[in-house]
N, C-alpha and C positions, 0 to 999 in steps of 0.2 A: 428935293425937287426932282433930280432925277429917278428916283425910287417911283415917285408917285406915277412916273410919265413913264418908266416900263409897266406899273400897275396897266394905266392907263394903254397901253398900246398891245397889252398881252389881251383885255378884254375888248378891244376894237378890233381884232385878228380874231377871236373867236366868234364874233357877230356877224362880221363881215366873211368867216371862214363856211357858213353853215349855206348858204344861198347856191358855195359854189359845188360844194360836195353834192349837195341834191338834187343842184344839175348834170353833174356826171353822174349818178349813181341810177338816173333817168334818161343817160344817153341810149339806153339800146331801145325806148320805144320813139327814137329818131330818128333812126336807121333801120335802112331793110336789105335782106341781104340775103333773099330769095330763102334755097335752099337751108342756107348757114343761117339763118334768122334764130333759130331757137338754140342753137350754139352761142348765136352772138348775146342773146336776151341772158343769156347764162353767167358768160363770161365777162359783158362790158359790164356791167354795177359793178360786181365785185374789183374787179382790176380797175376801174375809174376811182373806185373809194380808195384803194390801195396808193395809186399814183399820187391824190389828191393829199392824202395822210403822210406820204413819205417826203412832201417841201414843208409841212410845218416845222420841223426840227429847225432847218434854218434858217425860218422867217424868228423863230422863241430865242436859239444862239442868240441872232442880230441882235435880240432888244436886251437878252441876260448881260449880254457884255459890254454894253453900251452903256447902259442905264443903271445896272448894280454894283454895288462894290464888293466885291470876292475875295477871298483869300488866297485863291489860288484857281489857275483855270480846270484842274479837276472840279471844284464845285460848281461851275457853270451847266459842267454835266450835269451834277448829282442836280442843281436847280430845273435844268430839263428833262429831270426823268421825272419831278413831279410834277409839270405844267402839262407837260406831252401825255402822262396818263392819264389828266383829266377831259385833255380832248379826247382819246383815244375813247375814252367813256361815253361821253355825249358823239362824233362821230363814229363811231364803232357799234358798240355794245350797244349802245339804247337810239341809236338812229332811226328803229322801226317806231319807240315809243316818241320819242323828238318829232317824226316826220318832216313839216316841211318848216314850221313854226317853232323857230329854237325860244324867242322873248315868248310865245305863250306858255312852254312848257314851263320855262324857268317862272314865272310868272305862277303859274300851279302850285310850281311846285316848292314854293315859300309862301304868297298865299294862304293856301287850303292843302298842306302836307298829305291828309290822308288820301286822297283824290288821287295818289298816286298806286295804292294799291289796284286801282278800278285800274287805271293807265294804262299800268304794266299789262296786267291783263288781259286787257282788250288787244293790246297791240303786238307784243313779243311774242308770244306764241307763233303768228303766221310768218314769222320771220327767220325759221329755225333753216327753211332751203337756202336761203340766202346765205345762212353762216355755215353752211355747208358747202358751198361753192366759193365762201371766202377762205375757208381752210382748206379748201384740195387748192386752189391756186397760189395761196402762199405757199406750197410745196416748189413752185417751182420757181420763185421768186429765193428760196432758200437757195435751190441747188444754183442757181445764179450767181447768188455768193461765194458758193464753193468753188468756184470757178475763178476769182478775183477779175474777172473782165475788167474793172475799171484801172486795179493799180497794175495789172500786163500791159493794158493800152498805152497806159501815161510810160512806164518800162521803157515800153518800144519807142516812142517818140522819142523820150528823151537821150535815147539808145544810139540816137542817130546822130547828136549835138556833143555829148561827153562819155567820157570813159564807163565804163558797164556799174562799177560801184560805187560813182558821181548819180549814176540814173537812177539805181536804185533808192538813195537819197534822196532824191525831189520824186521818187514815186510811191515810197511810203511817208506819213502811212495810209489807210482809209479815208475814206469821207468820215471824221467826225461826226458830222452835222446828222447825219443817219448811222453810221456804223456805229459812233462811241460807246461806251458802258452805257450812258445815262439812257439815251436812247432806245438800244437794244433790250435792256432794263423794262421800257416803260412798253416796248412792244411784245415781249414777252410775256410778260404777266398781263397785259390784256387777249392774248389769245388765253390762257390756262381762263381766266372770268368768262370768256367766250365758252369751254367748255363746262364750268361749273354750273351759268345763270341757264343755257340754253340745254345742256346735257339730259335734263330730266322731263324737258319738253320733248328733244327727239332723243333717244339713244343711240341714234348712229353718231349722232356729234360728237360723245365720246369718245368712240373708234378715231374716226377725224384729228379726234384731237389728241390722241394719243399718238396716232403715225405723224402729226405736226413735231413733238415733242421727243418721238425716238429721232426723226431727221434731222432736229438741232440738235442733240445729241450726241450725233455721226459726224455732222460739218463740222460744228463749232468746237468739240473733241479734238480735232486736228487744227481748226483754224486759229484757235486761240493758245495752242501750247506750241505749234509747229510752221504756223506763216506767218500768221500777224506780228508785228513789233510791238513789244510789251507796255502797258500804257499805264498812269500812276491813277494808284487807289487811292482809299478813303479808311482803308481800315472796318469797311464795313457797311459805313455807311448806306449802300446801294443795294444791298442784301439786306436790312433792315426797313428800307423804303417800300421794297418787294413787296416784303412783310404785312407792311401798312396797306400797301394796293390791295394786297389779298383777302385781308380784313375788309378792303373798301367791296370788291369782287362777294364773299360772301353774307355780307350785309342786302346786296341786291337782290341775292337771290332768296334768300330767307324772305324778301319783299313781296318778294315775287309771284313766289310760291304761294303764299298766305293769301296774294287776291288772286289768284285763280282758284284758291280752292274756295276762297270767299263766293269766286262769283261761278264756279263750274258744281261746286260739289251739291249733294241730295238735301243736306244739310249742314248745320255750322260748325259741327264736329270736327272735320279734318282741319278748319282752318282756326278753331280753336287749340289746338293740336299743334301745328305746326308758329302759332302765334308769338310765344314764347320764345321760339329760338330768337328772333329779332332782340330779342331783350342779353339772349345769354350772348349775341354776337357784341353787343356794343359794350359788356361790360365786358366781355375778353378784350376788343380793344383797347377800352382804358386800363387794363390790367397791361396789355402786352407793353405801350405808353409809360406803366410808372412802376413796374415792377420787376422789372432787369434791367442791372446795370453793364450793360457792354462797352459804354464810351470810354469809361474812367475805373480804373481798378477800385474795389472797396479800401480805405483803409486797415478792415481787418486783417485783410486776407494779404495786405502788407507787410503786417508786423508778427504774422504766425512765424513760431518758430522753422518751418520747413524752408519757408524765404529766405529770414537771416542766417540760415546756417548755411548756405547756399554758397556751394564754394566760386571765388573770387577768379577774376583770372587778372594772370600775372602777366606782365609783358619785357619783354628781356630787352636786353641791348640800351643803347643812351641815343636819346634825339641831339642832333646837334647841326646847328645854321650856320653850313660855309661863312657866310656871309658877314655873319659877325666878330667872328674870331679873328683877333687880333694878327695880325701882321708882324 
């Protein structure tokens, strides 16, 4: 029952989540603001969609931890790093093809599957400045981070009530809800799909997205080995899931490409051409799906002789419990 009623309230937050984005992402022909106008036409969609995208994490938390039964609260993340990249997908990535009507596309796009070639087409191409201005402004939504604004602030507050390494206790660690792996995870690899699906429509996006990914590079290099408090893995898991996004990331774009050349090219050539990859992408993902095994050792590779000869370790001295020894 529960299971069903997070089903149930992850696709009522995604319904209900598309009306609001696409009003902020249409706040700057609201506003005027003389001079700054074409500043503002620039910067408000982007940083509206940004703002808008950075509370879903903790609306998906509320309902993962509520409504599922987990093994442990690291997989809460790893359950948020796949819900959150599939918004990130539909509000992100394919928002110019979605536009304002998320039930008609969805609606299409099961439907009448191939209609989606035409779609993409039509729509993602003129939306290449857009993701241009959404990756120079995450730059400085990074360098933000760098900064840890929010765990110095709580710091200081708490700075003022208990002793210096009580405060830092109740001010680490991060915001979860947005910072955690799973998270970070899912907003990650949808900027790299940002640069793959749009990359070969503009080639500056590239560039873009290359200096997005040397700048996390730089922060998170330091932020993750040398400020943050170390947080519990998975073994892999989440590096694995990446995997899958990216898979998900170059299946779009193989779509993509195929109806614009469908619908741009002289003739059917290029798009006969480029057709096929669609096919060798989804057979790599079921290859990548059932043909390495990372979770679970092989039994072979158990019982090789390199294993069993594997020297033992010894452990010296004798355990022995005060407690029980006799009197």
């Amino acid at each position: 029952g529960r299971t069903i009623l997070g089903y149930v309230l992850t696709a009522g937050l995604f319904l209900a989540y598309m009306p609001l984005v696409v009003t902020i992402t249409n706040l700057a022909e609201l506003v005027d603001l003389g001079p700054l106008d074409s500043v503002w036409e620039s910067v408000a969609p982007t940083a509206g969609l940004q703002v808008m995208v950075a509370f879903l994490p903790t609306f998906l938390l509320a309902i993962y931890k509520n409504c599922f039964t987990l093994r442990a609260a690291a997989w809460a993340q790893h359950k948020l790093q796949s819900w959150y990249f599939w918004f990130q997908m539909f509000f992100v990535v394919l928002l110019a093809a979605v536009g304002t009507n998320v039930a008609a596309f969805t609606e299409a796009l099961f439907t009448d599957p191939f209609s989606m070639f035409g779609v993409l087409a039509d729509t993602m191409p003129y939306a290449t400045h857009y993701y241009m201005n959404y990756l120079v402004l995450s730059w400085l939504s990074q360098s933000m981070v760098l900064t840890r604004y929010v765990v110095l602030s709580k710091f200081k507050f708490f700075s003022q009530i208990f002793e210096e390494e009580e405060a830092r206790k109740w001010a680490e660690p991060e915001d979860q809800d947005y910072y955690g792996i799973g998270s970070r995870s899912a907003q990650w690899v949808t900027f790299a799909i940002v640069g793959i699906v749009y990359g070969t429509l503009s080639p500056p996006i590239c560039f873009f997205c290359f200096i997005t990914f040397a700048l996390k590079r730089l922060y998170f290099g330091y932020l993750l080995v040398f400020a943050e408090t170390k947080k519990p893995d998975l073994g892999g898991a989440f590096w694995v899931m990446i995997l899958r996004h990216m898979f998900v990331g170059l299946l779009l774009y193989t779509i993509l490409m195929t109806g614009v050349f469908y619908r741009r090219a002289a003739n059917a050539g290029p798009m006969l051409i480029a057709l096929p990859s669609i096919f060798y992408v989804i057979w790599s993902m079921q290859r990548f799906q059932s043909s390495f095994q990372w979770e679970k050792l092989p039994f072979k590779e158990l019982t090789e002789e390199s294993t069993m000869d594997a020297e033992k370790r010894t452990l010296d001295g004798r355990y022995m419990q005060p407690e029980l020894i006799a009197s």
